[in-house]
C-alpha positions as CSV (number, residue, x, y, z in Angstrom):
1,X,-31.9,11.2,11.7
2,X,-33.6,13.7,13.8
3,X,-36.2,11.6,15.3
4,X,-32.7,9.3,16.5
5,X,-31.2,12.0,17.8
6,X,-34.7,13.2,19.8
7,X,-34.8,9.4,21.4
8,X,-31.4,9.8,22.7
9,X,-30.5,10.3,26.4
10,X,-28.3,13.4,28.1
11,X,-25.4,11.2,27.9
12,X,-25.6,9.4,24.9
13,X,-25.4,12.7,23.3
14,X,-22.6,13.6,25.3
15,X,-21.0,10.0,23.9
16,X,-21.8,10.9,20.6
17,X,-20.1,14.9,20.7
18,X,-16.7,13.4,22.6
19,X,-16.8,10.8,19.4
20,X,-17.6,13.1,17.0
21,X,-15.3,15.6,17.6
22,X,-12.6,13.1,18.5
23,X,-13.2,11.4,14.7
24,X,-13.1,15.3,13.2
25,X,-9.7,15.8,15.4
26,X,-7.8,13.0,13.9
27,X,-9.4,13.4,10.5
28,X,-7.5,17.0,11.1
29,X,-4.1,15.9,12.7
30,X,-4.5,13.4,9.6
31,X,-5.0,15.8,6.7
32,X,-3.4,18.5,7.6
33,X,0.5,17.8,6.7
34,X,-0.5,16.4,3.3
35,X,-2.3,19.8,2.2
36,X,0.4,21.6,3.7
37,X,3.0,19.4,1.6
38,X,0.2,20.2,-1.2
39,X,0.4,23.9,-0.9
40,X,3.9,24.4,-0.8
41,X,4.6,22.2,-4.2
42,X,2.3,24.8,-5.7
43,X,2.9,27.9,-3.8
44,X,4.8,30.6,-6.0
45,X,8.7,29.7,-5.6
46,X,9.2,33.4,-3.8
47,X,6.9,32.9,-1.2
48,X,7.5,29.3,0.2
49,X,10.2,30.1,2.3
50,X,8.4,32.6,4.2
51,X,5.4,29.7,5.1
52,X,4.6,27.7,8.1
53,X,4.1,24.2,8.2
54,X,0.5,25.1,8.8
55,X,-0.9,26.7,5.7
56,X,-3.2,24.7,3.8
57,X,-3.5,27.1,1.0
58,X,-1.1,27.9,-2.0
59,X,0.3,31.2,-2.0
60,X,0.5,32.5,-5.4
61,X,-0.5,29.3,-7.5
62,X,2.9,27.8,-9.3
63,X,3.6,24.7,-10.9
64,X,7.1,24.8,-11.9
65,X,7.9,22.4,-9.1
66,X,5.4,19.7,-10.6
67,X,6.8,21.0,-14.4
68,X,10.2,20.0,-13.3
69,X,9.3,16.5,-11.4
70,X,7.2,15.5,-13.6
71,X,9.9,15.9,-16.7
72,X,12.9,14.5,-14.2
73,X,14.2,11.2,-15.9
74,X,14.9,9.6,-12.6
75,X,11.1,10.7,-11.7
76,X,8.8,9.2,-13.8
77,X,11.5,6.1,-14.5
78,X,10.7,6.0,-10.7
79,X,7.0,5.7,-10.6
80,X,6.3,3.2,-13.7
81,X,9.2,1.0,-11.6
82,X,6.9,1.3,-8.3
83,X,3.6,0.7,-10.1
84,X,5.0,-2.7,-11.9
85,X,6.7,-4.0,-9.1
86,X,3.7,-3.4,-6.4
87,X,1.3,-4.2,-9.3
88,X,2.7,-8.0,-9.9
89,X,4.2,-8.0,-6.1
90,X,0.6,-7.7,-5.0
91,X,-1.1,-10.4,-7.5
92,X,1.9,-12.7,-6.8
93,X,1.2,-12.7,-3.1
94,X,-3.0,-12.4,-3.0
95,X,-2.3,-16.3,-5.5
96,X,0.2,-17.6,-3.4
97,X,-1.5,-16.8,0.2
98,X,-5.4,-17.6,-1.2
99,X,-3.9,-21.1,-2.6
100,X,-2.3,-21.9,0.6
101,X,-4.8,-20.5,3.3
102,X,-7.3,-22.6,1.3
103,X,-5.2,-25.4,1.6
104,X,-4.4,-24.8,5.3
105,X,-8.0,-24.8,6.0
106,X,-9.3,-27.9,4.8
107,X,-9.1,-30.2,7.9
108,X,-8.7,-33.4,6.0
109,X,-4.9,-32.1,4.5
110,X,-2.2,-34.4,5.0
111,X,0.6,-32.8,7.7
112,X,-1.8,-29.5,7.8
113,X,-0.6,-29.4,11.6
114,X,3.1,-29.5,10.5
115,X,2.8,-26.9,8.0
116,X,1.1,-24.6,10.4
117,X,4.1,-24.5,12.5
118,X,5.9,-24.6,9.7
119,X,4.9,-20.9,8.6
120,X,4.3,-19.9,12.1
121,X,8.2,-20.3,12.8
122,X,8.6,-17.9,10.1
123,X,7.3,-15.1,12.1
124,X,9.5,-16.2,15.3
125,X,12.9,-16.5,13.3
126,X,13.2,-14.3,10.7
127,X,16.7,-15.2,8.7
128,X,18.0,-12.1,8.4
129,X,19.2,-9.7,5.5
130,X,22.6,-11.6,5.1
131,X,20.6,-15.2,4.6
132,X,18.6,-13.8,2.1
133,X,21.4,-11.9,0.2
134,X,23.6,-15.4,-0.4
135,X,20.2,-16.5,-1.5
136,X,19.1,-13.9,-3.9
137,X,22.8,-14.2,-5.4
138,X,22.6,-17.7,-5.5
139,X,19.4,-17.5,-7.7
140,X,20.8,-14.9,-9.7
141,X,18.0,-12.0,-8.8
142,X,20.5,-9.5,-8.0
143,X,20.1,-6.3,-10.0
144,X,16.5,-7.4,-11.3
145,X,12.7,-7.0,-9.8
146,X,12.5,-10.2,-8.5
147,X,14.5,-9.7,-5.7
148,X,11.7,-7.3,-4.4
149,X,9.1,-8.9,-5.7
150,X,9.6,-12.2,-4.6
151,X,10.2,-10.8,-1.0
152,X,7.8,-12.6,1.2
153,X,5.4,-13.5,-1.5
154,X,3.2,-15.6,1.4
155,X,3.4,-13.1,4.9
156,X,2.3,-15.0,8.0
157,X,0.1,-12.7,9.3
158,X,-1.9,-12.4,6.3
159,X,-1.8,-15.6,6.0
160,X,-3.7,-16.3,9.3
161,X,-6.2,-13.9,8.6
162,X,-7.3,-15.8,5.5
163,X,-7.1,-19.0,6.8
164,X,-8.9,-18.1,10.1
165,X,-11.6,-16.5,7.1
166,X,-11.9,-19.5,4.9
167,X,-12.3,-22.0,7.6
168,X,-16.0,-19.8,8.5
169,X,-16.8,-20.4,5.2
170,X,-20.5,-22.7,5.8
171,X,-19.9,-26.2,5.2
172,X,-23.2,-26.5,3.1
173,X,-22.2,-24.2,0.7
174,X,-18.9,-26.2,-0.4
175,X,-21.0,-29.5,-0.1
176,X,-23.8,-28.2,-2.3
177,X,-21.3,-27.2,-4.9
178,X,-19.4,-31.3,-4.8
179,X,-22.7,-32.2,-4.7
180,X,-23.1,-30.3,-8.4
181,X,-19.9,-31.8,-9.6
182,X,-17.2,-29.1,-9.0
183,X,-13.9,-29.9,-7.9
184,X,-11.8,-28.6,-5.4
185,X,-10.7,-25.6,-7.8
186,X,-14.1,-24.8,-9.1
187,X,-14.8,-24.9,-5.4
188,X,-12.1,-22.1,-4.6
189,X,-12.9,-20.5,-7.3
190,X,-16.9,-19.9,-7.9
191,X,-17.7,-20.2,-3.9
192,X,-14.8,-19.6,-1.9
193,X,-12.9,-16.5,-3.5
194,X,-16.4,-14.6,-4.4
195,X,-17.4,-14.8,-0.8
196,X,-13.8,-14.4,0.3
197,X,-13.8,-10.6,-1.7
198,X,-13.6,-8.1,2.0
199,X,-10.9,-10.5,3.4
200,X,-8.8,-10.6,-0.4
201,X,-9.6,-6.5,-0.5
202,X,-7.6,-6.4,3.1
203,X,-4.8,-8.3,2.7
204,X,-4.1,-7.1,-1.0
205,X,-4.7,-3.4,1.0
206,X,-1.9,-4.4,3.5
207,X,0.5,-6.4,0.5
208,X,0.0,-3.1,-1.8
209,X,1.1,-1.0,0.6
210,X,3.9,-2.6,1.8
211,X,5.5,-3.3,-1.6
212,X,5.1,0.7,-2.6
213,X,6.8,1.3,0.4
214,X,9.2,-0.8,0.3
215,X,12.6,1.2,-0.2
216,X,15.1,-0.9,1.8
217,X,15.3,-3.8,-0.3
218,X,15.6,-2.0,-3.5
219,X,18.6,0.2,-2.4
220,X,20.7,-2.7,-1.5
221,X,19.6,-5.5,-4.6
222,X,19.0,-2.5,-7.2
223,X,22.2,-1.1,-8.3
224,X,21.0,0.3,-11.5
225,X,19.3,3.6,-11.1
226,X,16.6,3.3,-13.8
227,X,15.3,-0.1,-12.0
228,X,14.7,2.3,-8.9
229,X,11.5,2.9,-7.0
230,X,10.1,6.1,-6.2
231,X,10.5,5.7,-2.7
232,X,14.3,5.0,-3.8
233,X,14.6,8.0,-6.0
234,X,13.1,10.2,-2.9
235,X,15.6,9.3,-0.8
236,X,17.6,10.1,-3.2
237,X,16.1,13.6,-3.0
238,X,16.2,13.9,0.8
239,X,20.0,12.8,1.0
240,X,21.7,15.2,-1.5
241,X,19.7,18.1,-0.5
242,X,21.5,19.6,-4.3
243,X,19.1,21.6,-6.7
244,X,21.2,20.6,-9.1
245,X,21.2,16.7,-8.7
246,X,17.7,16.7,-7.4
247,X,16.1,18.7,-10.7
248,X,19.3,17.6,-13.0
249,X,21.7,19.9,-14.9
250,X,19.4,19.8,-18.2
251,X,16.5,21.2,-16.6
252,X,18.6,23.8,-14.5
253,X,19.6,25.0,-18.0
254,X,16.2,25.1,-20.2
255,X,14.2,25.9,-17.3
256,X,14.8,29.3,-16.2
257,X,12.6,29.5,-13.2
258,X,14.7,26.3,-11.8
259,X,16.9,28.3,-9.7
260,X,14.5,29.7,-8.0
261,X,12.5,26.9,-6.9
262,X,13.5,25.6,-3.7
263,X,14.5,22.2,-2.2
264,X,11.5,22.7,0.8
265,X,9.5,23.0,-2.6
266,X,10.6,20.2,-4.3
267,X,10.7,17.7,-1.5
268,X,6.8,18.9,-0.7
269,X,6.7,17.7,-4.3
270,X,8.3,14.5,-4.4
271,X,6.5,13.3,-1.5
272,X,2.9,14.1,-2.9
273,X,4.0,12.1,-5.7
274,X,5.2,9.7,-3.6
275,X,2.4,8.8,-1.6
276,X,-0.8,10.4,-4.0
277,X,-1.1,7.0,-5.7
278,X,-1.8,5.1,-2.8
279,X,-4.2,7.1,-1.5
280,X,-6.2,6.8,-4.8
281,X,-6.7,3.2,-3.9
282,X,-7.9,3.2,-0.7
283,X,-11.1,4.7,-2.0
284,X,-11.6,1.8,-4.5
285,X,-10.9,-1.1,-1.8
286,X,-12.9,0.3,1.6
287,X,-16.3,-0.5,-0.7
288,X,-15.7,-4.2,0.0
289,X,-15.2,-3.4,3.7
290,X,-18.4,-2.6,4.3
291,X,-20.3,-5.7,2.3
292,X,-21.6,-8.5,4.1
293,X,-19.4,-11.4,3.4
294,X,-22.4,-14.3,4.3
295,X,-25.6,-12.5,3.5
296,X,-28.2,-14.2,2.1
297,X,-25.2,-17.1,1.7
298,X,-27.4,-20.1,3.9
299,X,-31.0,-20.0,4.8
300,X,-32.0,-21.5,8.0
């Protein structure tokens, strides 16, 4: 590392500092609201309202705020409802956009052209939430999962991007394995997905978070409470702005500490809990962004 840095010019170095410190800035602007969030959910109920929205650092350590979230009904009904419907939301979409992309790729598919447009129109016209509400009724999805899981189960975009992958894919490597006696799903499936793993890891990146964001959808098709999100259930929070409704009456009676906890505390809270899950994934999916997807794949 040293002997790279002595080989470097005046102004390289100079390029590398201005990067550098522009990566650390936005790693700062970045991170800096969440531990703030962070330190007020566990800051000692007394002191939060005299903080800043720039402490990173508890004052006075305190988890009645997570002691009262994590016992709310509403809560925890809240997360097991976001991780089932982003859980089966995201394998329903990565099977329904490989299948197709693969499809779309082959050059040798019957109407292929048509059914590009096709899927290509859907990003010019969207129909609109009223469309898809006499639809979901007419299926009889109201009230249940479905109608947010089903949402978009192929996006367009994504869609693209897998194609536009697939269709690099070295002809000699699908040809070897006809050649061996595989058909076209033993194809997809021992040559194409394996090698397809950085572009699947994206696209299920993108379809996971926008199913445990999605809030919009669920407020209008759910109208029972326990089938709520936790983005739902945080809104929830945000709207009534009532200790009382946000921690629930039962807790403000066998919890004697819940009156002094504030809302600033317990939205801090809610919105940790909201978006800590996420976060753990992106650790587990940037390892496949990083991998060669052809290495070693075709010899010259």
């Amino acid at each position: 590392m040293l002997g790279l840095n002595s080989r470097r010019t005046p102004l390289e170095r100079l390029e590398y500092a201005i990067i550098l410190s522009a990566l650390l800035l936005m790693v700062v602007i970045t991170v800096q609201p969440i531990l703030n969030l962070l330190a007020v959910s566990l800051s000692d109920p007394a002191q939060v309202p005299g903080m800043t929205g720039l402490e990173i650092f508890p004052q006075g350590l305190s988890l009645d705020v997570w002691t009262l979230l994590l016992n709310h009904p509403h809560v925890m009904r809240g997360l097991l409802n976001s991780i089932f419907i982003t859980t089966v939301g995201t394998l329903i979409n990565l099977v329904f956009t490989a299948l197709m992309a693969w499809a779309l790729s082959r050059p040798n598919l019957p109407g292929r052209r048509f059914l590009f447009v096709a899927v290509l129109l859907t990003i010019v016209f969207d129909p609109g939430i009223i469309p898809d509400y006499f639809v979901n009724r007419r299926l009889g999805l109201l009230d249940t999962y479905w109608s947010v899981i089903l949402y978009k189960a192929v996006n367009a975009w994504y869609l693209i991007i897998l194609i536009r992958f697939f269709e690099e894919i070295p002809k000699e490597l699908l040809e070897a394995a006809e050649l061996d006696g595989a058909n076209a799903f033993q194809v997809l499936w021992y040559v194409v997905l394996p090698l397809a793993k950085p572009a699947l890891a994206t696209i299920a990146l993108f379809y996971l978070v926008f199913h445990w964001n999605e809030f919009f959808r669920s407020m209008i098709y759910l109208t029972d409470q326990t089938k709520w999100p936790l983005q739902v259930v945080l809104r929830q929070f945000v709207i009534s702005g009532d200790r009382v409704s946000m921690v629930g009456a039962q807790a403000m009676a066998n919890f004697t500490g819940a009156g002094q906890i504030s809302i600033r505390a317990l939205n801090a809270g809610m919105i940790i809990l909201t978006i800590l899950p996420i976060l753990a994934i992106y650790p587990l999916i940037l390892k496949f962004f990083t991998k060669g997807t052809m290495t070693g794949a075709v010899k010259g």
